[in-house]
N, C-alpha and C positions, 0 to 999 in steps of 0.2 A: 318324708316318711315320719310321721309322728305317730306316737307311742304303741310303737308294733315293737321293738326291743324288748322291753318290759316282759309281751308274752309268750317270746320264744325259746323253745327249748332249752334246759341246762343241763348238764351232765354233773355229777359227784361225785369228787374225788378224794382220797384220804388216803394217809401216812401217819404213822407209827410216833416217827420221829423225823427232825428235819433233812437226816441223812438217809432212811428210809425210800424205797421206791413207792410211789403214788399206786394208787389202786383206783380202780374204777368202783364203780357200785351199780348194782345190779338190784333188780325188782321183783322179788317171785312169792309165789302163792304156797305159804307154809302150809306143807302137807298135812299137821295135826289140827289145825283151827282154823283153815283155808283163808287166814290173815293174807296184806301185806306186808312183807319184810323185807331189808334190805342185806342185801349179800356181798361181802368184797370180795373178787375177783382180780387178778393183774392183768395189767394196764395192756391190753391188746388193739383196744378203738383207733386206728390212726388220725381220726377226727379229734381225737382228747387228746392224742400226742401232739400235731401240729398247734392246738388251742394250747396245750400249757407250756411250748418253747416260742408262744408268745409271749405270755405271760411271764418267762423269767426275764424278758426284756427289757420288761416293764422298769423306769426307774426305781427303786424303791426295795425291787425284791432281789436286784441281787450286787445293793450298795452293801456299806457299813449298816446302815438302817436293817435289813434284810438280816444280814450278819449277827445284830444285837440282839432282834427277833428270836433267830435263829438260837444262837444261846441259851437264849432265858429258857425258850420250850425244853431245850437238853435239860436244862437245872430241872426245872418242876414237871419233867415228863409229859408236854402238851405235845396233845393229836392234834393234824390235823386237815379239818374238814374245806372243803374250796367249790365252791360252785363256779363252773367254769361257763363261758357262752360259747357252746358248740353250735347252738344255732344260729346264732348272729357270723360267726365263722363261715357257718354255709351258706349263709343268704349272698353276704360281701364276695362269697369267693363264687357264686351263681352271676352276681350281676357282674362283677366285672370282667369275667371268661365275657358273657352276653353283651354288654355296655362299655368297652375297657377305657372311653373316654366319657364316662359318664361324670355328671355332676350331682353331689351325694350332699342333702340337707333333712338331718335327721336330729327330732326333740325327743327327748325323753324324762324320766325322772331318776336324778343322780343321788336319790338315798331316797329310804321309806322307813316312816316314823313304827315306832312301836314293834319291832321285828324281833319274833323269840326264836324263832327257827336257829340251833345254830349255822355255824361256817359264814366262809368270807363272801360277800355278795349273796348272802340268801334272802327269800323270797321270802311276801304275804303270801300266807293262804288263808285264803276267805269265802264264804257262801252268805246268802240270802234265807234266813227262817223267818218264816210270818215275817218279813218285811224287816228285819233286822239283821244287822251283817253280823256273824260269828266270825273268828278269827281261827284258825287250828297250830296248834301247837307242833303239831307233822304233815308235809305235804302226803303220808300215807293215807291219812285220812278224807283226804277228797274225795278217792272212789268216782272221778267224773262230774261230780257235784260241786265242785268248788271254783275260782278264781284261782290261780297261779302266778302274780305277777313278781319282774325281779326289779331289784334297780341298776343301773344301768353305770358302769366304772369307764366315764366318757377317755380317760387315759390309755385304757387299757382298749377300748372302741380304735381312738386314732391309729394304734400301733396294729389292730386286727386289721383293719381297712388297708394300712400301707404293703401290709404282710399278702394279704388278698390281692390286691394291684400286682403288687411287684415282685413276688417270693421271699422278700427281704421286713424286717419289722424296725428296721431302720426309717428313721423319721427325716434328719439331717443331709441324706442322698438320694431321697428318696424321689419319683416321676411325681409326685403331686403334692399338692398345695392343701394342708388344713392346718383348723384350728378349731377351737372350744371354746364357747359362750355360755355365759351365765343366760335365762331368757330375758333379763331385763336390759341387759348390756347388747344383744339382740334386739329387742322392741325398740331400744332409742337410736340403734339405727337403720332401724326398718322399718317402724311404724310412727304416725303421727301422735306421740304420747301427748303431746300438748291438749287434745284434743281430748284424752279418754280419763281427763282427773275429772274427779268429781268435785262436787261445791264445798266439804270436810281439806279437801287433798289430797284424798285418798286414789290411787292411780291401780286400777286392777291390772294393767299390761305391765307395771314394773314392779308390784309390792306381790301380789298371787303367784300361788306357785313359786317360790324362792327355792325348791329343791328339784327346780329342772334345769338345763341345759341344752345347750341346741351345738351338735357337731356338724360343721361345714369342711367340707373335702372336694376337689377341683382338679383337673389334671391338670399339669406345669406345664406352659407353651415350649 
């Protein structure tokens, strides 16, 4: 499965403060200027709640690290914003109800250059005018005309995947087998690199693309 994460679905979520309960965001058609605008809402989607009690899982967000985060936003009153993958959620929890012994090898891109959109994990938005990409400053602005891709927090993938398998977002006990690859640390042992340098030394399968990843997951015998 390559770079199908990137264009699925995210949901948006936002707080106040880090004590705060999360809010969803919502999408409606302002009645004065027939604009789109975004609306908070509380957190109802049971899709967004199972995605973000994976998410506290995650190392990081609910170490000392987390902790420190957490502080500083109290100090200087930071919102905030989180794009969450509800859609990579449903696909994981699709195949493996459908596949529960399936074997799962998926690339994607683990950061994307130049990103103004805020929040954590947010997206390009982009379109094609006369042949030149624009970039948009709001994914409100697409209107269906645009590109949407995110990138893709292969950490936060592993623990969605185990959580999908096995109810649990536990890694350490979990029925299956994975791990996270850089794609070069991938191509040199999957592909004959030897073969794809050029006459400089320049080698497209391990220097191209430095901001992808490739997730391998396996059911445990």
């Amino acid at each position: 499965m390559f770079e199908v994460l990137d264009n699925l679905p995210h949901d948006l979520v936002y707080r106040e403060t880090p004590k705060s309960p999360w809010l969803e965001t919502w999408v409606v058609r302002n009645q004065t200027s027939d604009s789109l605008i975004e609306e908070r809402r509380s957190l109802q989607d049971p899709l967004i709640k199972r995605c973000l009690d994976v998410i506290s899982q995650v190392p990081g967000t609910s170490s000392l690290v987390a902790s420190a985060k957490s502080t500083l936003s109290r100090l200087l009153h930071f919102s905030e914003l989180s794009w969450i993958p509800t859609g990579c959620l449903q696909l994981l929890e699709t195949l493996h109800r459908m596949r529960p012994n399936m074997a799962l090898i998926t690339s994607d891109f683990s950061s994307l250059p130049d990103v103004t959109i805020s929040g954590a994990r947010a997206p390009i938005v982009a379109s094609k005018e006369n042949g030149e990409t624009k970039d948009h400053s709001s994914y409100l602005e697409a209107m269906g005309n645009a590109d949407i891709f995110f990138p893709t927090d292969f950490q936060l993938l592993e623990r969605l995947d185990h959580y999908a398998a096995t109810g649990s977002a536990e890694i350490e006990t979990s029925e299956r087998i994975s791990t996270v690859v850089t794609s070069a640390e991938f191509m040199e042992q999957c592909a004959q690199v030897d073969k794809t340098k050029t006459l400089d030394g320049f080698n497209p399968l391990l220097e191209d693309y430095s901001n992808t990843k490739f997730y391998i997951s396996l059911p445990s015998l």
